[in-house]
C-alpha positions as CSV (number, residue, x, y, z in Angstrom):
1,X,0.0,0.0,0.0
2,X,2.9,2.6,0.7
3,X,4.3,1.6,-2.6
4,X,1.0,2.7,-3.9
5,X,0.8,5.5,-2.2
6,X,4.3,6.6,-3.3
7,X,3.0,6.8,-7.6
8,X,-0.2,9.0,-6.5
9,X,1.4,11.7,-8.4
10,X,3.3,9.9,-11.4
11,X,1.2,9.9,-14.7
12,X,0.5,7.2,-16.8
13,X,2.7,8.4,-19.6
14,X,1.4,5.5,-21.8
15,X,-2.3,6.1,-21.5
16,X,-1.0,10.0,-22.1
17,X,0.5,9.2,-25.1
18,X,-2.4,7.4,-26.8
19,X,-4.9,10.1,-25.6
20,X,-2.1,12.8,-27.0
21,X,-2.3,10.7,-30.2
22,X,-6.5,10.9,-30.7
23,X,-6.9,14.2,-30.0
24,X,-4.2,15.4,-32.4
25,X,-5.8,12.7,-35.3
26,X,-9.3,14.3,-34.3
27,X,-10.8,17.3,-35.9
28,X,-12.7,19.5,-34.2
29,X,-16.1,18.1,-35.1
30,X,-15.8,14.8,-32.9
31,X,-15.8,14.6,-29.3
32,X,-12.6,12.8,-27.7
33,X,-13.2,10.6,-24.6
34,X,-10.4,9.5,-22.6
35,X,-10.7,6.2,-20.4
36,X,-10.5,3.8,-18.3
37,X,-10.9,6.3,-15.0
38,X,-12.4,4.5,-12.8
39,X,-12.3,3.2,-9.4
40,X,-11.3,-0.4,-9.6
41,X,-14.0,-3.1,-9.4
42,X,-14.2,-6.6,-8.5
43,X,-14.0,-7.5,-12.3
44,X,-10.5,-5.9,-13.2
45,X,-8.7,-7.7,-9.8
46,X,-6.6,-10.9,-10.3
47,X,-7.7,-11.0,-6.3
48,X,-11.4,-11.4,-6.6
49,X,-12.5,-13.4,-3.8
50,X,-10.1,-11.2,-1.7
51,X,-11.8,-7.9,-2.7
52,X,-15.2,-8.9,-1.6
53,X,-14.3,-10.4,1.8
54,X,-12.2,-7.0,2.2
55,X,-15.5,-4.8,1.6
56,X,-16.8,-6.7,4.2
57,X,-14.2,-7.6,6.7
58,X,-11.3,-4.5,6.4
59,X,-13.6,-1.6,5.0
60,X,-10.6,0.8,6.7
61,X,-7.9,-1.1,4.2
62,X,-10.1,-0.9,1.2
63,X,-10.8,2.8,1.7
64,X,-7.3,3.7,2.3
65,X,-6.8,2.0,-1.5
66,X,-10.0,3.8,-2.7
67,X,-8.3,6.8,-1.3
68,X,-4.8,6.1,-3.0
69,X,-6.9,5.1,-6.6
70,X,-9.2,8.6,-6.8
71,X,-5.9,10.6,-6.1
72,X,-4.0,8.8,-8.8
73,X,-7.2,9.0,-10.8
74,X,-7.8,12.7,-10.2
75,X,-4.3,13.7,-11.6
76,X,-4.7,11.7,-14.9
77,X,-7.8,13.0,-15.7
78,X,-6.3,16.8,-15.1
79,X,-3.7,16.1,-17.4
80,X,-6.1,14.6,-19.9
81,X,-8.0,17.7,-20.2
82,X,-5.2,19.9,-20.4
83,X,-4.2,17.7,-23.9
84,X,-7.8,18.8,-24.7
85,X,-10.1,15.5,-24.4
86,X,-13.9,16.6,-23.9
87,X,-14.5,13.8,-21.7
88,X,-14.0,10.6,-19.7
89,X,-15.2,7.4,-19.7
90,X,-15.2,5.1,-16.4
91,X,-15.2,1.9,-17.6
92,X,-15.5,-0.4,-14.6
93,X,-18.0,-2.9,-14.6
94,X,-20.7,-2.8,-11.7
95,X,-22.8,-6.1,-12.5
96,X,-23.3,-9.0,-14.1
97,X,-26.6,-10.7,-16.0
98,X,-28.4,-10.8,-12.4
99,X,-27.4,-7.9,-11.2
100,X,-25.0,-5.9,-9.4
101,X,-22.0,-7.8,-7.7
102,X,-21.8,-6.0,-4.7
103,X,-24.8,-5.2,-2.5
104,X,-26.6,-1.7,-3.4
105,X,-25.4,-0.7,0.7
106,X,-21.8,-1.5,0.0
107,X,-21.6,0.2,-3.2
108,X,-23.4,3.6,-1.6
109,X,-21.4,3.1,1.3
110,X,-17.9,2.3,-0.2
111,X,-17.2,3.1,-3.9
112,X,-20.0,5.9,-4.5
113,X,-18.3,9.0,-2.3
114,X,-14.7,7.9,-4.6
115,X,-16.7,8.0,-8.2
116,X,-18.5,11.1,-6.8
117,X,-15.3,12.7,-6.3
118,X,-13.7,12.2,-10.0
119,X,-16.9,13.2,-11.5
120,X,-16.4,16.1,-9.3
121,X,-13.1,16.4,-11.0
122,X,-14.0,16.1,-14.8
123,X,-16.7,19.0,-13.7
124,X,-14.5,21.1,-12.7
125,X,-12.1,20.6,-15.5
126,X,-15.1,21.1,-17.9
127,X,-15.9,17.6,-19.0
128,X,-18.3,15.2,-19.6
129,X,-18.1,11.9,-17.7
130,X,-20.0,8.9,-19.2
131,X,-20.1,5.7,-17.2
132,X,-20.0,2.0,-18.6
133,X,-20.8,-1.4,-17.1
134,X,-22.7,-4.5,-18.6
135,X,-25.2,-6.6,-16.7
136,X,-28.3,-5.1,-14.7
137,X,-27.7,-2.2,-12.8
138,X,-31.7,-1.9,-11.8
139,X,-30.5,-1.8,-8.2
140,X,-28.1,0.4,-8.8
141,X,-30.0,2.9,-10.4
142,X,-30.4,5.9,-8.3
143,X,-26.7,6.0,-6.9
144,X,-25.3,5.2,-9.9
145,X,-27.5,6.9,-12.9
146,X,-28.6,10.2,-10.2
147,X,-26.6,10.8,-6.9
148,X,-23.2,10.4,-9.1
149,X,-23.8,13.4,-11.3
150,X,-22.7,11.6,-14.7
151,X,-24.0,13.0,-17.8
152,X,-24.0,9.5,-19.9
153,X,-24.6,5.7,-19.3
154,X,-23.9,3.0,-21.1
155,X,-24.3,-0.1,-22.1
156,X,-28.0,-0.7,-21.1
157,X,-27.1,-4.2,-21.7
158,X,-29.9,-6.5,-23.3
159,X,-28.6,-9.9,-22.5
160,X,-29.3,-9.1,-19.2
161,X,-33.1,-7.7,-19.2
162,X,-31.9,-3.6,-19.2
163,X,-35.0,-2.0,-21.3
164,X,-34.2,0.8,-23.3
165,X,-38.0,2.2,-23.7
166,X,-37.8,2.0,-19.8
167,X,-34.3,3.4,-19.1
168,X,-35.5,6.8,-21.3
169,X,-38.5,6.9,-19.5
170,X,-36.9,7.0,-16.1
171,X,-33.8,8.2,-16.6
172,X,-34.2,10.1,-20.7
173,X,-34.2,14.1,-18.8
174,X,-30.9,13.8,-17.3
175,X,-29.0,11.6,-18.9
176,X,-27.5,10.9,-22.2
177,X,-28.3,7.4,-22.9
178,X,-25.5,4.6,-25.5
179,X,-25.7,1.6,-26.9
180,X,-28.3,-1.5,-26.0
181,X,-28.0,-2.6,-30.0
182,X,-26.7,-6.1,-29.0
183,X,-23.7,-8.1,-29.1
184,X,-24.6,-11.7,-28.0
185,X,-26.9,-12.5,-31.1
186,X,-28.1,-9.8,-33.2
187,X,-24.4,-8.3,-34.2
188,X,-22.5,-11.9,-34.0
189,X,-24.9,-13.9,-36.1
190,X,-27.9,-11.9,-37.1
191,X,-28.9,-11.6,-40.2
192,X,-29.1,-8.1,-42.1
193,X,-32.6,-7.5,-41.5
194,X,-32.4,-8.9,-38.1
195,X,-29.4,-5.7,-37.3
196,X,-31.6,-3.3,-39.2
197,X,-34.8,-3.8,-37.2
198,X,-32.5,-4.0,-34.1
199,X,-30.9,-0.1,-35.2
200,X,-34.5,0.7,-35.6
201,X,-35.9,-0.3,-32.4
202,X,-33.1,1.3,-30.6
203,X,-33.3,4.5,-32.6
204,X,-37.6,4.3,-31.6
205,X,-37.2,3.8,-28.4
206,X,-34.0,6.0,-27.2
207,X,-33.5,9.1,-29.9
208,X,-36.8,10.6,-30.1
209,X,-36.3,13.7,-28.0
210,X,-32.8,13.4,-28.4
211,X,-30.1,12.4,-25.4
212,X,-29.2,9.0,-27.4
213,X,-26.2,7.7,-28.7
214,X,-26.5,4.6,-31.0
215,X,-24.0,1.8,-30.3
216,X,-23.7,-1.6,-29.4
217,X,-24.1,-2.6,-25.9
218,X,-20.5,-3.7,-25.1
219,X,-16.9,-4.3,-26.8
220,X,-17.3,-5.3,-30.7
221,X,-15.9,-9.0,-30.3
222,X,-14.0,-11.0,-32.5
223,X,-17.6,-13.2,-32.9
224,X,-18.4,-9.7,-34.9
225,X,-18.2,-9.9,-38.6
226,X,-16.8,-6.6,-40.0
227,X,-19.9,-6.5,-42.5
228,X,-22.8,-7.1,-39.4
229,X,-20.9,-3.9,-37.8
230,X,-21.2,-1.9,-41.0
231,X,-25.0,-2.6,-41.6
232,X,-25.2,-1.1,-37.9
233,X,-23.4,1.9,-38.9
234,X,-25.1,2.9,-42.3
235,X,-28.6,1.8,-40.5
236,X,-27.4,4.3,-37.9
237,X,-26.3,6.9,-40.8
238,X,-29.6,6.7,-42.6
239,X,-32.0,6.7,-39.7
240,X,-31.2,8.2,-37.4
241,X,-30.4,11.5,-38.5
242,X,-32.8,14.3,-36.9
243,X,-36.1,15.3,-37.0
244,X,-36.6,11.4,-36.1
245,X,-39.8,10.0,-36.6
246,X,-40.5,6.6,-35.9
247,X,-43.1,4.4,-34.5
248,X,-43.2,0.7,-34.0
249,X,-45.3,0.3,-37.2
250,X,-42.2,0.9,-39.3
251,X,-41.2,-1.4,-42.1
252,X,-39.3,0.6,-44.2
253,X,-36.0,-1.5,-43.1
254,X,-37.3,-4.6,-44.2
């Protein structure tokens, strides 16, 4: 822990770099998110088993590492905005299929008051902060999608029951909402009208009003076929430029 302690203030010159890189290649009409800024989950340790008994059993150690992670954390993302990124994604992932991995007390009590604080930082340092994790964060909701202050979520994963039409109507006035077109069936193996009439659906039920961003609902996988991903995009292209209109009635995709 004191060796941890001890890099607080020592960037990650790699991560720099490739940030440095994009926002260089990058013209001034796209928006430039750096990532992974995020206090560490369960998911990214080699020491899983040891990381829950430790949110139970030593809550003082884990804070102290908390602690030493948002310092670390708050520094990098300084530096990212001054090489001129709009925003950050934190990338750690909260749940799984049935829901979150850690009870909705622990995460309010332990890891909510760290986030808080770098979403604290990217306000300050004039960026936006959009959060990603898979499974069902239902439980999570109101610390995660409200009390944190984040101005986009994402994945609204499918596979494991997250609702689009539902998530806008709860959640569609304050947040930015991304992805839910999905990656376990439709993009892998679908067929083209099967990816078209997904686009659709998630162009119906999320972009109407605006605060959407079309993607798929996690990482595109090597299951992916390079032409399933491009019928996404020019469905995307096509559709869902605004004034959208659409209601579930419409066929012109098929």
């Amino acid at each position: 822990m004191e060796w941890k302690e001890a890099q607080i203030l020592i960037p990650n010159e790699g991560a720099l770099d490739v940030t440095r890189t994009v926002v260089e290649a990058c013209s001034d009409d796209r928006l430039v998110f750096a990532g992974w800024y995020d206090i560490p989950g369960a998911i990214d340790q080699a020491w899983l088993s040891l990381y829950f008994r430790w949110l139970l059993q030593e809550p003082k150690w884990m804070s102290r590492y908390f602690e030493i992670e948002a310092a670390f954390l708050e520094q990098q993302i300084i530096k990212a905005a001054e090489l001129g990124v709009d925003g950050v994604v934190c990338a750690t992932d909260l749940a799984g299929q049935s829901g979150p991995f850690i009870s909705p007390r622990l995460y309010r009590e332990m890891i909510l008051p760290y986030f808080k604080r770098l979403v604290d930082t990217c306000r300050r340092e004039g960026l936006l902060v959009i959060k990603h994790t898979d499974g069902n964060v239902t439980k999570l909701e109101r610390d995660l999608l409200i009390e944190s202050g984040i101005d986009g979520y994402h994945s609204i994963d499918p596979s494991a029951g997250m609702n689009l039409d539902e998530m806008k109507a709860r959640h569609g006035e304050h947040l930015t909402l991304c992805g839910n077109v999905d990656v376990t069936q439709i993009l892998p193996w679908g067929k083209p009208e099967e990816i078209r009439r997904e686009v659709l659906r998630c162009l119906r039920q999320g972009a109407q009003g605006g605060g959407y961003i079309l993607s798929s609902s996690n990482s595109l996988h090597s299951q992916i076929p390079l032409s399933n991903y491009q019928i996404m995009l020019d469905t995307a292209r096509e559709f869902g430029r605004y004034p959208i209109h659409l209601d579930a009635g419409d066929n012109r995709l098929l």
